[in-house]
N, CA and C atoms as an extended XYZ file, in Angstrom:
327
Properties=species:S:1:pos:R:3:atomname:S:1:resname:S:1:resid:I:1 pbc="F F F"
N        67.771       32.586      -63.358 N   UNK     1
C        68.083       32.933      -61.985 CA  UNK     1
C        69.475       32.400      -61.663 C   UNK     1
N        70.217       33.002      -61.574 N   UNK     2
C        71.931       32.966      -61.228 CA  UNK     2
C        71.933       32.478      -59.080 C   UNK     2
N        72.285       31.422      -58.858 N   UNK     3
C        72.162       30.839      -57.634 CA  UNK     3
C        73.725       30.597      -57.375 C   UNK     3
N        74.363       30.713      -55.935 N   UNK     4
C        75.665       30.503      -55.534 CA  UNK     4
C        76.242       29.122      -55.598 C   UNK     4
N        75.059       28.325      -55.313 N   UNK     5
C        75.536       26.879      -54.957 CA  UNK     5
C        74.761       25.813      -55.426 C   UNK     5
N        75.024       24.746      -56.138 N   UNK     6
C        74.835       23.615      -56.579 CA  UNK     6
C        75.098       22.448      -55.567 C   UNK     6
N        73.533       21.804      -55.752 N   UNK     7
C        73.778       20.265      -54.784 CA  UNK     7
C        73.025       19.159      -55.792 C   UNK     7
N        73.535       18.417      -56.295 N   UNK     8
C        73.200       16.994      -56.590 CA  UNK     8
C        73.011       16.071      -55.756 C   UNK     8
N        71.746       15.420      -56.157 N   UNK     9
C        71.060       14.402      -55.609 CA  UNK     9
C        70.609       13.153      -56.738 C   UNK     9
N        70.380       12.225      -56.150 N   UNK    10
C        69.757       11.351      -56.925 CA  UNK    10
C        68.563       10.780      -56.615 C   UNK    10
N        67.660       10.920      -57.786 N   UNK    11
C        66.668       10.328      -57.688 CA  UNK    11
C        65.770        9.384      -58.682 C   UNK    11
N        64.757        8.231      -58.270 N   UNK    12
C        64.535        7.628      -59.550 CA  UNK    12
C        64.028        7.984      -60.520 C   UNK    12
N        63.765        7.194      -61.977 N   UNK    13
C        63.435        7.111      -63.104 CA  UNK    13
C        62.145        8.020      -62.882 C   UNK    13
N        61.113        7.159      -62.184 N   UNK    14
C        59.785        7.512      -61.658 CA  UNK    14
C        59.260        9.238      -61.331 C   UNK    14
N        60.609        9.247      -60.363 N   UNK    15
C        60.231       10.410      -59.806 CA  UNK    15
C        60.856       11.472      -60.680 C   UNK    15
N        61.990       11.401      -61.772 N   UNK    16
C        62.684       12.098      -62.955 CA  UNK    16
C        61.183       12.571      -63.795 C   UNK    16
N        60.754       10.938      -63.978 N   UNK    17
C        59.483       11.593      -65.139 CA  UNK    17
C        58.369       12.527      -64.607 C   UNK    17
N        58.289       12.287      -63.566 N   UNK    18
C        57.107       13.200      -62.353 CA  UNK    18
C        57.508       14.649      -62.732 C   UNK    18
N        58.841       14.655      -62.573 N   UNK    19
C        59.118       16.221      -62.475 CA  UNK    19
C        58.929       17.175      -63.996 C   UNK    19
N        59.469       16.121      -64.845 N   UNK    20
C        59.823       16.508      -66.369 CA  UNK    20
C        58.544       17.011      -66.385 C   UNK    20
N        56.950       16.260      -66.407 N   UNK    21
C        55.593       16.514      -66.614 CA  UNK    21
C        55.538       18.050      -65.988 C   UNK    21
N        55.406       17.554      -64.988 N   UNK    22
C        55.361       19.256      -64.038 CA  UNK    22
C        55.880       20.655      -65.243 C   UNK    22
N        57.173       20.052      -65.100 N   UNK    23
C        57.822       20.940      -66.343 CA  UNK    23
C        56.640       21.456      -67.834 C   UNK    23
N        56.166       20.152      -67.845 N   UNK    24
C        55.657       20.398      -69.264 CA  UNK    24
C        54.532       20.967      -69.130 C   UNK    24
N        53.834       20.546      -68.060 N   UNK    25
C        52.234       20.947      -67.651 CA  UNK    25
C        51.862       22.084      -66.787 C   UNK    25
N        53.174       22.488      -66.160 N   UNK    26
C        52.750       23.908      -65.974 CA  UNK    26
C        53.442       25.119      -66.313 C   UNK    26
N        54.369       25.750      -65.426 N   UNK    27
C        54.909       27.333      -65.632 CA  UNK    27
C        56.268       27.478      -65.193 C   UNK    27
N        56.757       26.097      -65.662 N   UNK    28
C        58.196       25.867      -64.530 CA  UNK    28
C        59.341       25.918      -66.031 C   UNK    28
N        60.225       26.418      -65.645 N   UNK    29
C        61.210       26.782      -66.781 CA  UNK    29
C        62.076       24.961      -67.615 C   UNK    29
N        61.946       24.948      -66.117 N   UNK    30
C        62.969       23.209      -65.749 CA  UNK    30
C        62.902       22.992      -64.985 C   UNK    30
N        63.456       21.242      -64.971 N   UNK    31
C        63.303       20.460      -63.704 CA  UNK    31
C        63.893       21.271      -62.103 C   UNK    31
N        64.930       21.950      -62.156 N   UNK    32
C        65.391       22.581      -61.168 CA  UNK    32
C        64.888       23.518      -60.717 C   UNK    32
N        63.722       24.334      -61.608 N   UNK    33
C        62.824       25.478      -61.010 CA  UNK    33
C        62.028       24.455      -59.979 C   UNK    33
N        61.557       23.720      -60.340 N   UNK    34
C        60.673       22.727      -59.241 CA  UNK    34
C        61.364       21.999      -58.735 C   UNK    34
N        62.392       21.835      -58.237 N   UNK    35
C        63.409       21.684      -57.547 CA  UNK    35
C        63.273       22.512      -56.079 C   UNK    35
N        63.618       23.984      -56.693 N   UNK    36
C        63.967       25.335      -55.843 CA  UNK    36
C        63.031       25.235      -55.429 C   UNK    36
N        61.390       25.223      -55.813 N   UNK    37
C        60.170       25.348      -55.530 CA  UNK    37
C        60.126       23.947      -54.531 C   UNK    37
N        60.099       23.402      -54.862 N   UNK    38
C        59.984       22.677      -53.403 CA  UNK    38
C        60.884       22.514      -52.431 C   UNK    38
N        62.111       22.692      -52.791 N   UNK    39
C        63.123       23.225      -51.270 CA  UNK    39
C        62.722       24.599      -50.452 C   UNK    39
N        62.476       25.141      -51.046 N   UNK    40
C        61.615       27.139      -50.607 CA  UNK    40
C        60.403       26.133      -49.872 C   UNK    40
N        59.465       25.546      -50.172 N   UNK    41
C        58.341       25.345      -49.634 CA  UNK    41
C        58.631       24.572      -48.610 C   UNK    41
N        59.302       23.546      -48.585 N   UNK    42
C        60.009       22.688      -47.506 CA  UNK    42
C        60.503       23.311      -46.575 C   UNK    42
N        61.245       24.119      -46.864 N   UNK    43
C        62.171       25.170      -45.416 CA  UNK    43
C        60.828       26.340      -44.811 C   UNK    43
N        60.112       26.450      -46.035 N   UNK    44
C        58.578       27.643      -45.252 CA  UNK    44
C        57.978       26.519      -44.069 C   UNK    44
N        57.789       25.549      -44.596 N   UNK    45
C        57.061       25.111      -43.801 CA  UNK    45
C        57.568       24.422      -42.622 C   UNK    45
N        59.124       23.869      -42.732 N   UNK    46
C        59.689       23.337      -41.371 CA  UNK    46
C        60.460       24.048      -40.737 C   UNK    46
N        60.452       25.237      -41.168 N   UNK    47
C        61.565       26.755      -40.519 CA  UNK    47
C        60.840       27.505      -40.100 C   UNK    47
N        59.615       27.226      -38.935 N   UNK    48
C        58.736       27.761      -37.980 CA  UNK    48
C        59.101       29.122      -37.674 C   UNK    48
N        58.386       30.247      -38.245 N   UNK    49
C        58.303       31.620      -38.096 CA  UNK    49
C        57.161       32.171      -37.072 C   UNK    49
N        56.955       32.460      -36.757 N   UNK    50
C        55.950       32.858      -36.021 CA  UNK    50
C        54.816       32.088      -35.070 C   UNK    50
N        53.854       32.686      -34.985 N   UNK    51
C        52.685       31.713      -34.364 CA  UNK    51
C        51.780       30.883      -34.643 C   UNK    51
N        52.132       31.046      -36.312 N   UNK    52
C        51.758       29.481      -37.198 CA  UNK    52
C        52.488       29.069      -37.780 C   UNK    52
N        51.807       27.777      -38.413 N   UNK    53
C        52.201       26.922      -39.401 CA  UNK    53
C        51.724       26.201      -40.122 C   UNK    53
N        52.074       26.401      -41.396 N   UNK    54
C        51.668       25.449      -42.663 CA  UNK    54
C        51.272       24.160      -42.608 C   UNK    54
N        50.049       23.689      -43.425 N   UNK    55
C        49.727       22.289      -43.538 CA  UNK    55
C        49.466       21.907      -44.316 C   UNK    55
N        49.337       20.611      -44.964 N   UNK    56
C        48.971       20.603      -45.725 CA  UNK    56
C        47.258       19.719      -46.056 C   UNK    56
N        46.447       19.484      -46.234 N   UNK    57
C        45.402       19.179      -45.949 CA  UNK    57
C        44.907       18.386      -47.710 C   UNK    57
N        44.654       17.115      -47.706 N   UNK    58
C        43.803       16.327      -48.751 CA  UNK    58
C        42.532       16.589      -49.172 C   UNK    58
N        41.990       16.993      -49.643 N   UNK    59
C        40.479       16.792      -50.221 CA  UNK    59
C        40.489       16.496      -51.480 C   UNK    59
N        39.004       15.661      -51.470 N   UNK    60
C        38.561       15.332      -52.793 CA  UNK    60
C        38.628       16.007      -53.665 C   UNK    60
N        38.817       15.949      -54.756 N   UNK    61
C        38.576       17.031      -55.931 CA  UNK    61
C        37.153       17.468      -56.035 C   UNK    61
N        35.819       16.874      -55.709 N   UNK    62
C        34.971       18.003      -56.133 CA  UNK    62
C        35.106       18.649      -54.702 C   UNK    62
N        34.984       18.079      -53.761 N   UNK    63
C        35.462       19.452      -52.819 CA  UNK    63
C        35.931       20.673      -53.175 C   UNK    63
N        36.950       20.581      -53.327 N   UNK    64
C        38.055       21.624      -54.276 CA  UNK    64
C        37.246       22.313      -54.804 C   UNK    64
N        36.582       21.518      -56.086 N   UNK    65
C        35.886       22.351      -57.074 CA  UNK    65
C        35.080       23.274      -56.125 C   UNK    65
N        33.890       22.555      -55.281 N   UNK    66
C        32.641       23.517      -54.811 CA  UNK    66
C        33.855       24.760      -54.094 C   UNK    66
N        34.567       24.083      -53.760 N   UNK    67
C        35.290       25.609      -52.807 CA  UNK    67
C        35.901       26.929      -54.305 C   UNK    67
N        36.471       25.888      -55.197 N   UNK    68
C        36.980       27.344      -56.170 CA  UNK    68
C        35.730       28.062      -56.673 C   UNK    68
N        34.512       27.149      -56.793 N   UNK    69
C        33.108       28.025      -57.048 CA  UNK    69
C        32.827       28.785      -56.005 C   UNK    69
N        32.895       28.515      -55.045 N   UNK    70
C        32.780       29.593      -53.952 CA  UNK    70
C        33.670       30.900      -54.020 C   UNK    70
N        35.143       30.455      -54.229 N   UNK    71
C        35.571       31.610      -54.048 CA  UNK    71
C        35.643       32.614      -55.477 C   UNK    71
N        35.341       32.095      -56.625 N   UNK    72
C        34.357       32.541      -57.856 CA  UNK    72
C        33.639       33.423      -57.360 C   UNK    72
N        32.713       33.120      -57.126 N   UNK    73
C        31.314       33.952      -56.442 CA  UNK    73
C        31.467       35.099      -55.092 C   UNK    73
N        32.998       35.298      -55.073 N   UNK    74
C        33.856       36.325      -53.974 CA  UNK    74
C        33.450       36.225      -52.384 C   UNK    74
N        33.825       34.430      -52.500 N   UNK    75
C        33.751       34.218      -51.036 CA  UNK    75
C        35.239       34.586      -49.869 C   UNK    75
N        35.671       34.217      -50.875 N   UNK    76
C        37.362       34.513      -50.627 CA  UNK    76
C        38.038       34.908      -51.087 C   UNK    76
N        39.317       35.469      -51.072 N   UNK    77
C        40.350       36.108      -52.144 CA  UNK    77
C        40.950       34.951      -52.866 C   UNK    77
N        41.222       33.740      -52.351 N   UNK    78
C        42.141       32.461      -52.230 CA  UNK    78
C        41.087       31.607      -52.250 C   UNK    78
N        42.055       30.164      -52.609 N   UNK    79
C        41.133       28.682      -52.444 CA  UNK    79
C        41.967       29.072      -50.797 C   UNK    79
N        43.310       29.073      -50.776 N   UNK    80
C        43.671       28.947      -49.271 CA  UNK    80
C        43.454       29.979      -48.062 C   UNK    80
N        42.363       31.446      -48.459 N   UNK    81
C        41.823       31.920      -47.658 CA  UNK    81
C        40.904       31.654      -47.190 C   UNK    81
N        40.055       31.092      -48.121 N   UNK    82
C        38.759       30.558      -47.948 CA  UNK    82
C        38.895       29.288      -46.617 C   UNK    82
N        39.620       28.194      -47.044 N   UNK    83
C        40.030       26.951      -46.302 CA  UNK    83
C        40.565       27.438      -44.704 C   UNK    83
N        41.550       28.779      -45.006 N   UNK    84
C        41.661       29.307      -43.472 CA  UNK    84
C        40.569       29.390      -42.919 C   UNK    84
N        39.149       30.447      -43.400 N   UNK    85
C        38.619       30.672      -42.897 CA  UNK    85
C        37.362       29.854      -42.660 C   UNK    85
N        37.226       28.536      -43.280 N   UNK    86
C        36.349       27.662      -42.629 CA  UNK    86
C        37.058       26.822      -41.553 C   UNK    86
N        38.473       26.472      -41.415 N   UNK    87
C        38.789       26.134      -40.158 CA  UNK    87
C        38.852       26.536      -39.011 C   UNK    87
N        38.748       28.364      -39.284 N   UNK    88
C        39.098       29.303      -38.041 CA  UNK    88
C        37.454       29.100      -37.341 C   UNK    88
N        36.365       28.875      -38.181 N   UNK    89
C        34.861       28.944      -37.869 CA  UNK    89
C        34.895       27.632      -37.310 C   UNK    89
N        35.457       26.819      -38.096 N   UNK    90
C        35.010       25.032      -37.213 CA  UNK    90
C        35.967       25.437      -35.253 C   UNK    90
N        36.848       25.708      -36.094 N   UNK    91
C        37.872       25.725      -34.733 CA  UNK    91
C        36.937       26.122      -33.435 C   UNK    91
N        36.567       27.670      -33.838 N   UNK    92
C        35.866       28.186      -33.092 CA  UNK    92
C        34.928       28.300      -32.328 C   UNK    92
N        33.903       27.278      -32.768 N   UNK    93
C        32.293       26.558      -32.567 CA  UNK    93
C        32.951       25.509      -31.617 C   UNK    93
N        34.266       24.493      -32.180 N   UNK    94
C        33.973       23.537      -31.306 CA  UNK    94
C        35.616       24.179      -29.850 C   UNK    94
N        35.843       24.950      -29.666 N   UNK    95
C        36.089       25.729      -28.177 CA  UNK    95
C        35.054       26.032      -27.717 C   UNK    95
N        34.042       26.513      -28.436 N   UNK    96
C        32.823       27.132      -27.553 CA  UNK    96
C        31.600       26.224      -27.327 C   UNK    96
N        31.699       25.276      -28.227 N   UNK    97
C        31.181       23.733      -27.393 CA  UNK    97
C        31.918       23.429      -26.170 C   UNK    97
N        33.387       23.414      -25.980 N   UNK    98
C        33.545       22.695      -25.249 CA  UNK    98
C        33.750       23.289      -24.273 C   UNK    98
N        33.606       24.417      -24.293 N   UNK    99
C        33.362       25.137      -22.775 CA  UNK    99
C        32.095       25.493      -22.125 C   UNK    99
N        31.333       25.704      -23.368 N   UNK   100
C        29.904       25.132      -22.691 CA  UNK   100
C        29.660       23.492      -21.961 C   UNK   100
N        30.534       22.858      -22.215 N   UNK   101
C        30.525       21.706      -21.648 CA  UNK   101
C        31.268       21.828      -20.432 C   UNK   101
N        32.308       22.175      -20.419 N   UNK   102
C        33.364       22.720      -18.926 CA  UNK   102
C        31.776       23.581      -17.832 C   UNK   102
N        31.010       24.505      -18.352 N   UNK   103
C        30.579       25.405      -17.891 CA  UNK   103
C        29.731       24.645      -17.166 C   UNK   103
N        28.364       24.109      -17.689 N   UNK   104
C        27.573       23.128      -17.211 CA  UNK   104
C        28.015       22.076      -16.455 C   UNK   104
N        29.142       21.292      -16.430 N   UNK   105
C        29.847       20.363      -15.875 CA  UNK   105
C        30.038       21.333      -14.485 C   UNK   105
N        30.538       22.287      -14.042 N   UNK   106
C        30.945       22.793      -12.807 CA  UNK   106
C        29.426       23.750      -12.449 C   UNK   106
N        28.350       24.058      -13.479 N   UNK   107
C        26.980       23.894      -12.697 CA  UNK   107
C        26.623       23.525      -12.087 C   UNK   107
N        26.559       21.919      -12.377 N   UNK   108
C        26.179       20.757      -12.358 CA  UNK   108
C        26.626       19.841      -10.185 C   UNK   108
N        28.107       20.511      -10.486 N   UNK   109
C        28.932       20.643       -9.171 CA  UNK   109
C        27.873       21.249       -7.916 C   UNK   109
């Protein structure tokens, strides 16, 4: 990939060998493909487009797992469609808790 502009940075030993692995362990040409790859992901996610935004969210690894078995079994297209769409359901239940609570509260009045 032929790019216009070059920026050097420095960084440690630690974080040199972090990247090299990456390199080795997955689908990355070189250290600077995962470079690009995380400057692209960095600017997606703090260069606010629209009416969302990216997060990033921790779980356990068997978590993970039961969810990629799920979406195995064509729960989802994605591990990260799937994860949308159990937050859009939590989201959703607890607005409609809490307006059943607003609702009864001015019953109650």
């Amino acid at each position: 990939m032929s790019v216009p502009y070059r920026v050097t940075v420095r960084i440690s030993k630690n974080t040199m060998n972090q990247l090299e692995e990456l390199v080795e362990n997955y689908q990355y040409d070189n250290v600077s493909d995962v470079v690009r790859k995380a400057v692209d992901e960095f600017i997606e996610r703090h260069y606010k487009k629209g009416p969302t935004s990216k997060v990033d969210v921790l779980l356990p690894k068997k978590i993970i797992q039961d969810l990629e078995k799920d979406v195995d079994q064509g729960s989802a297209i994605s591990l990260e469609d799937l994860i949308r769409v159990i937050l859009r359901d939590y989201t959703a239940q607890r607005v409609s808790k809490e307006l059943d609570q607003l609702n009864n509260q001015e019953n109650i009045k």
